[in-house]
C-alpha positions as CSV (number, residue, x, y, z in Angstrom):
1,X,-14.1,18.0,71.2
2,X,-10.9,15.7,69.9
3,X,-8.1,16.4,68.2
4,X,-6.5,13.6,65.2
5,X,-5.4,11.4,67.9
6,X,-8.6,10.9,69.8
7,X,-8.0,12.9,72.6
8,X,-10.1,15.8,73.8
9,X,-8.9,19.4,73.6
10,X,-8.9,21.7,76.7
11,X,-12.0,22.8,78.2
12,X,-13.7,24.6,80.6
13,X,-13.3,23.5,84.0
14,X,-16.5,21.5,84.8
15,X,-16.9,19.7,88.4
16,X,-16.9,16.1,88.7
17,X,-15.3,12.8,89.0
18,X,-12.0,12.5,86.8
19,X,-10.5,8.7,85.9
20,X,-6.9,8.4,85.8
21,X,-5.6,5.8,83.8
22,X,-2.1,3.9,83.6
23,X,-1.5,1.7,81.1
24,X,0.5,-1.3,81.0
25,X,1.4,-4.0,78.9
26,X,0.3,-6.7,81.8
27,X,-2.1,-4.5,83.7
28,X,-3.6,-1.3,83.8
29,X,-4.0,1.2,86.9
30,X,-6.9,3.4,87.6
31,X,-7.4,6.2,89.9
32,X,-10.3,8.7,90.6
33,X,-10.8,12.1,91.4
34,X,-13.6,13.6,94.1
35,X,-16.0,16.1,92.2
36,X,-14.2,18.7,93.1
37,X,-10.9,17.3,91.7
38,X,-8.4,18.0,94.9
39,X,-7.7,14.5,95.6
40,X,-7.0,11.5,93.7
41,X,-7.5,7.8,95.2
42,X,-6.3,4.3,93.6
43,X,-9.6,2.0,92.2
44,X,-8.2,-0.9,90.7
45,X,-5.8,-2.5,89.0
46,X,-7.3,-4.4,85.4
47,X,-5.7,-6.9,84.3
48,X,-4.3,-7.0,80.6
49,X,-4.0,-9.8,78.0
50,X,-3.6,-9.8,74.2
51,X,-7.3,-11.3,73.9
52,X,-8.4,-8.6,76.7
53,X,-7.3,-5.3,76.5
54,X,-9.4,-4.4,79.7
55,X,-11.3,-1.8,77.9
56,X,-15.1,-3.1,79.1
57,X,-13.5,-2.9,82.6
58,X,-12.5,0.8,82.2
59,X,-15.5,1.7,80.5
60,X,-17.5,0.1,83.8
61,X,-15.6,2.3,85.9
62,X,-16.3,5.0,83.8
63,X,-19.8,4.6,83.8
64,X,-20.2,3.8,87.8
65,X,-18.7,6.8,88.3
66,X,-20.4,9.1,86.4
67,X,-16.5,10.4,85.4
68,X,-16.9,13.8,83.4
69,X,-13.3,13.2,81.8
70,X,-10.7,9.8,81.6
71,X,-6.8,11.4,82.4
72,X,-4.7,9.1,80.4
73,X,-0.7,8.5,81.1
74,X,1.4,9.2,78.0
75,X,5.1,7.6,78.5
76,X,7.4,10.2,77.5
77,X,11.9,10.3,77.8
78,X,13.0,12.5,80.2
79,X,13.6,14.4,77.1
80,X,10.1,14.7,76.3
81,X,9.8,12.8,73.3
82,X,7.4,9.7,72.6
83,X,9.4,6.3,71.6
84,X,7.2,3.0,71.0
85,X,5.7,3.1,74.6
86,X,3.9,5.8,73.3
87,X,2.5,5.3,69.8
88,X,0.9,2.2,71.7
89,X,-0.6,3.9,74.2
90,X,-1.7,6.3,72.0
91,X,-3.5,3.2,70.1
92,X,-4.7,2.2,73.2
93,X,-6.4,5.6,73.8
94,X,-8.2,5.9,70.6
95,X,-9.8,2.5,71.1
96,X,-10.6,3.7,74.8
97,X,-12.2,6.7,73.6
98,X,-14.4,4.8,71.3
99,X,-15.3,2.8,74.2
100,X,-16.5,5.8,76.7
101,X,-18.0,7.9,74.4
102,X,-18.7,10.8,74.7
103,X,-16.8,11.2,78.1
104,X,-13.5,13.1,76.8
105,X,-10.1,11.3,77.2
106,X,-7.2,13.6,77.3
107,X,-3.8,12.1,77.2
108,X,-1.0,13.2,79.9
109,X,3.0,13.5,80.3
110,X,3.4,10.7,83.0
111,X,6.8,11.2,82.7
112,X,8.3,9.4,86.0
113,X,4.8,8.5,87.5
114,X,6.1,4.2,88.3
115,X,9.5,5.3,89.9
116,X,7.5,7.7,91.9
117,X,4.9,5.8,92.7
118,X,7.4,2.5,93.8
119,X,9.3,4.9,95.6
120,X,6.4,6.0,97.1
121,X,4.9,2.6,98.3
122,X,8.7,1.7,99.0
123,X,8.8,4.4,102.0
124,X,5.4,2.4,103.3
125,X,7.2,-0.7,103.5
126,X,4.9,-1.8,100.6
127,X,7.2,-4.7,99.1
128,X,7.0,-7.6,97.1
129,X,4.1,-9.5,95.8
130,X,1.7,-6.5,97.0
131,X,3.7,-3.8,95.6
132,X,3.3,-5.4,92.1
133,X,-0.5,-5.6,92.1
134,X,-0.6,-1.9,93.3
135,X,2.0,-0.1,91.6
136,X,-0.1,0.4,88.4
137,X,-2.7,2.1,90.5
138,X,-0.6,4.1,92.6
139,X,1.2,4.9,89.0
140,X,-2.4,6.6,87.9
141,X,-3.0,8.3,91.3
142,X,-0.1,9.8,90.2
143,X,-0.9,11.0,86.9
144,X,-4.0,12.0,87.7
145,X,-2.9,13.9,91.4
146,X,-0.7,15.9,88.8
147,X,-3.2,16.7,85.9
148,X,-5.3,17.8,88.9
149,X,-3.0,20.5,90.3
150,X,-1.8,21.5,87.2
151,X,-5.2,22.5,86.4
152,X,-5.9,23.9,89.8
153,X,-2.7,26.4,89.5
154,X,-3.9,27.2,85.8
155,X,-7.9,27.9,87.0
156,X,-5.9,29.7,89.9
157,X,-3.9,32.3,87.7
């Protein structure tokens, strides 16, 4: 089920593979869940131009695995509101959930998930040229590592 924006409403907790998905201007991150959605691992890193919005890509991943739901960042302040970052992702998002249909896409507070994430690959002595073409993956790990347990701790209640 979707709401105006294109984004699925909550559902039942089903088992499966979860995507996570970061969006960038330049590049997008993805991430994916096991079935049993405990642990999320970086996939790839899709590039992003104004003639390729990397949607076929995401869609592929979708597809090979057999995701049951797409976890979408949604660039919030710290305040929790939604400037320009966020009207284009939400863009983004509705064309993405044209393009996986009829997996749901649900879209996320990813408040903070880059400076986490480069902090993160920081402490590994990831620097550089390499922590550029991973960052937007690590970013969705995080978003999606997050979604996960917050669904965990609200099946767990």
């Amino acid at each position: 089920m979707s709401d105006r924006s294109g984004t699925s409403t909550p559902a039942e907790w089903r088992p499966g593979v979860r995507i996570g998905v970061d969006v960038g201007r330049a590049r997008i991150g993805l991430a994916a869940s096991d079935p049993q959605g405990l642990l999320a691992t970086p996939v790839c890193t899709v590039p992003r131009t104004a003639s390729d919005l990397g949607l076929d890509k995401i869609a592929d991943v979708v597809r090979d695995y057999e995701a049951v739901e797409v976890i979408v960042g949604l660039p919030v302040t710290l305040q929790g509101e939604e400037r320009q970052a966020a009207a284009e992702v939400r863009r983004y998002v509705r064309q993405l959930t044209r393009k996986v249909y009829p997996v749901p896409v649900r879209l996320v507070d990813e408040r903070m998930s880059t400076v986490v994430a480069t902090r993160r690959l920081s402490e590994r002595g990831v620097r550089g040229k390499r922590r550029r073409t991973v960052v937007d993956q690590a970013a969705a790990v995080e978003i999606l590592q997050g979604w996960l347990d917050a669904e965990r701790r609200q099946r767990n209640a």
